[in-house]
C-alpha positions in Angstrom: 104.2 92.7 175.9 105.1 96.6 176.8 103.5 97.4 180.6 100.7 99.9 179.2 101.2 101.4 182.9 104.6 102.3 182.6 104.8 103.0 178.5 108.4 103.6 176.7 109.3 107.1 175.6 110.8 106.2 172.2 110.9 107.3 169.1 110.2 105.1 166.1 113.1 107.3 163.8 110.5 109.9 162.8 110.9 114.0 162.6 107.2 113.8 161.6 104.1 112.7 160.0 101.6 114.9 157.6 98.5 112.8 157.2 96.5 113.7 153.9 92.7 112.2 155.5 91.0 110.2 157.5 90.2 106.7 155.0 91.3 103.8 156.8 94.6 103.5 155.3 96.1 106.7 155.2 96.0 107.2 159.2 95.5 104.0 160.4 99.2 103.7 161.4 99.2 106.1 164.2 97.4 103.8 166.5 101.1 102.0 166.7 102.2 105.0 168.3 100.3 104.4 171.3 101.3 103.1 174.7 100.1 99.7 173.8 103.1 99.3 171.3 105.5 102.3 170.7 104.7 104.5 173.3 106.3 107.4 171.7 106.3 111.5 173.0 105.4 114.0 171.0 105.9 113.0 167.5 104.4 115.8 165.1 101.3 115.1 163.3 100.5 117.9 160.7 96.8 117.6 159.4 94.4 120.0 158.0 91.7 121.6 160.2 89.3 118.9 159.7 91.6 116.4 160.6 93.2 117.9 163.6 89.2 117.4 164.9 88.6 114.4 164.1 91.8 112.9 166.2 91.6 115.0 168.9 87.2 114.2 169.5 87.3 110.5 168.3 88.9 107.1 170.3 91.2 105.6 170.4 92.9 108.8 168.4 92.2 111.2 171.3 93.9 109.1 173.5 96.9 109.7 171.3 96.8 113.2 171.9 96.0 112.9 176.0 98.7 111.1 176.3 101.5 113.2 174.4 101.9 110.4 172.1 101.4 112.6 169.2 101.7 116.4 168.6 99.0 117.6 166.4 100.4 120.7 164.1 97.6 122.3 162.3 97.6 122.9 158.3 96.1 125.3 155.9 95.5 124.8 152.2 98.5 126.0 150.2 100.3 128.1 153.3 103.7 126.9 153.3 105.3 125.0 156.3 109.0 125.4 156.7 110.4 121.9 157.6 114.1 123.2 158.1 116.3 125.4 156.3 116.1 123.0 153.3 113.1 121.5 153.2 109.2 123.0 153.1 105.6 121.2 152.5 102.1 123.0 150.9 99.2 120.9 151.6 96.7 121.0 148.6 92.5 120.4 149.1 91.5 117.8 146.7 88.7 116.8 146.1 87.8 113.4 147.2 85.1 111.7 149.2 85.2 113.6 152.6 82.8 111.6 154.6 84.6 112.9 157.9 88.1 115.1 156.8 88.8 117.4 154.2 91.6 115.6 151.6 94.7 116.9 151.1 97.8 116.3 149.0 101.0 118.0 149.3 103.7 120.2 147.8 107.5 118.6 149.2 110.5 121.2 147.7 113.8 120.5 149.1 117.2 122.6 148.0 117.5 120.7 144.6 114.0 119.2 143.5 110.6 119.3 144.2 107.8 116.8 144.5 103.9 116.6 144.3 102.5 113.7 146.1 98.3 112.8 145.6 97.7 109.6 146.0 93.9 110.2 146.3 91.2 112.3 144.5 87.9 112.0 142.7 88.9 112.9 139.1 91.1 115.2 138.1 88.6 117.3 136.2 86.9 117.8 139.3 90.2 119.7 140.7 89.8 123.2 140.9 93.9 123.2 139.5 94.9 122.4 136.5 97.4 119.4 136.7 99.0 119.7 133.9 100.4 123.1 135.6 101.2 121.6 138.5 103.4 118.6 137.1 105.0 121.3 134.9 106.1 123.0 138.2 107.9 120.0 139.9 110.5 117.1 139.1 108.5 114.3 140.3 104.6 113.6 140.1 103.8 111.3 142.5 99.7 110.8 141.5 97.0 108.5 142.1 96.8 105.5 140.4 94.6 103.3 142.4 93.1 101.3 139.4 94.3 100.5 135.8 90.7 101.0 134.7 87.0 100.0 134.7 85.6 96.1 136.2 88.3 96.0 138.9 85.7 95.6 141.5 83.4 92.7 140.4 80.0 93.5 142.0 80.9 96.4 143.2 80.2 100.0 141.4 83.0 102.1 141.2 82.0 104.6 141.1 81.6 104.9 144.8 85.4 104.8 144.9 86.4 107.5 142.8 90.2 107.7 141.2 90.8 109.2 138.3 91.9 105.0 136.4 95.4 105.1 135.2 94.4 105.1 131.5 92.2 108.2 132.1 95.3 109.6 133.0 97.6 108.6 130.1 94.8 109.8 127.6 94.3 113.2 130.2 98.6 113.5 129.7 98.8 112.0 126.2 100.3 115.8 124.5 102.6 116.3 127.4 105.9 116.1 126.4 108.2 113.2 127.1 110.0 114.9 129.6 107.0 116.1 132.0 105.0 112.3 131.4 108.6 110.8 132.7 107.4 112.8 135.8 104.8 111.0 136.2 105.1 108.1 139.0 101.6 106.3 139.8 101.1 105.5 143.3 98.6 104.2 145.3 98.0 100.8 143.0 94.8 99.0 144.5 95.6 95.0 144.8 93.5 94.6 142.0 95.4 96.8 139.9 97.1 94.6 136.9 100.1 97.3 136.6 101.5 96.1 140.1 102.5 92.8 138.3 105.5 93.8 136.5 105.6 91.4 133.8 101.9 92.6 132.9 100.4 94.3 129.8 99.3 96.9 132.0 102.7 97.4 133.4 103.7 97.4 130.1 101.6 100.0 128.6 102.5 102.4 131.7 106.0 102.2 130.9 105.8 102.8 126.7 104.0 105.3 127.3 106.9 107.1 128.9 105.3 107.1 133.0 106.4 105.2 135.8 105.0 102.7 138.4 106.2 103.7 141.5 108.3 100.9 143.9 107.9 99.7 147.5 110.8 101.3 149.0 111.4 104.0 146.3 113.3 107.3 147.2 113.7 110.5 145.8 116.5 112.9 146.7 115.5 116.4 147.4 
């Protein structure tokens, strides 16, 4: 057990974090930074105004910010952040349930490709961009695919948890051409989503359909 009075100053093998809002799992992680288990100095945190507010005015995240453990770096919707020489991020407003952040997801372009990464928003018809335009602009979608469809939830109305359903999305992309679908990677994948199985009908139906069902572990070269 790390001596909270005398915490480490190490770094877990990170150049940064950009945080997209503030539902449990998407920010979650940074309490492992603290002095109760990492103890790390000054690790970058980029996050939209919102955001930034939230961690700074609510425990245990302000404590975070006391104590140096992070280094909040404030965003703004679709202004550019160079990274490095080579690499640069646009955060994106989304719409999606902002109970206490706005939601963001983000532009990545590095010297050879460029990726779009939202793994959570309402519907896409409720975006104020057009996504066919914005797949058509990078080499890799990576896009929300929290459920395969309707009755995931038992009991539960689903409507309170708002994702555009993977087959809304195939029928949304169904005239793009084979080359911008093969774009497409779904992330995000609820447990209860049947396309996580890969031997499953749902899996199945992803893949004819020319998309992809993005892996644990999965990188892509920029």
């Amino acid at each position: 057990m790390l001596d909270e009075a005398h915490p480490v100053d190490w770094s877990p093998g990170l150049n940064g974090i950009f945080l997209t809002h503030a539902h449990i799992g998407h920010y979650a992680g940074l309490i492992h930074l603290g002095r109760e288990v990492m103890g790390t100095r000054d690790i970058e945190v980029g996050a939209m105004p919102r955001m930034v507010e939230f961690l700074r005015n609510n425990g245990p995240w302000d404590q975070l910010v006391r104590l140096g453990n992070i280094d909040l770096v404030p965003l703004e919707d679709g202004k550019t952040l160079a990274l490095n020489e080579r690499l640069s991020i646009t955060p994106l407003l989304v719409p999606h349930r902002d109970e206490y952040t706005e939601t963001v997801g983000y532009r990545i372009s590095g010297p050879n490709r460029s990726v779009l990464y939202i793994p959570d928003i309402d519907k896409w018809e409720r975006w104020k961009v057009k996504i066919e335009s914005m797949i058509a602009g990078v080499d890799v979608a990576l896009l929300d695919g929290t459920f395969h469809s309707g009755g995931e939830l038992p009991g539960r109305n689903m409507a309170e948890v708002p994702h555009p359903f993977i087959v809304e999305s195939m029928r949304r992309f169904e005239l793009l051409s084979t080359t911008e679908k093969a774009k497409v990677h779904f992330i995000h994948l609820n447990h209860t989503n049947p396309a996580l199985q890969p031997e499953s009908e749902a899996r199945r139906d992803v893949e004819r359909a020319g998309y992809h069902i993005a892996e644990q572990g999965q990188r892509i070269p920029l």
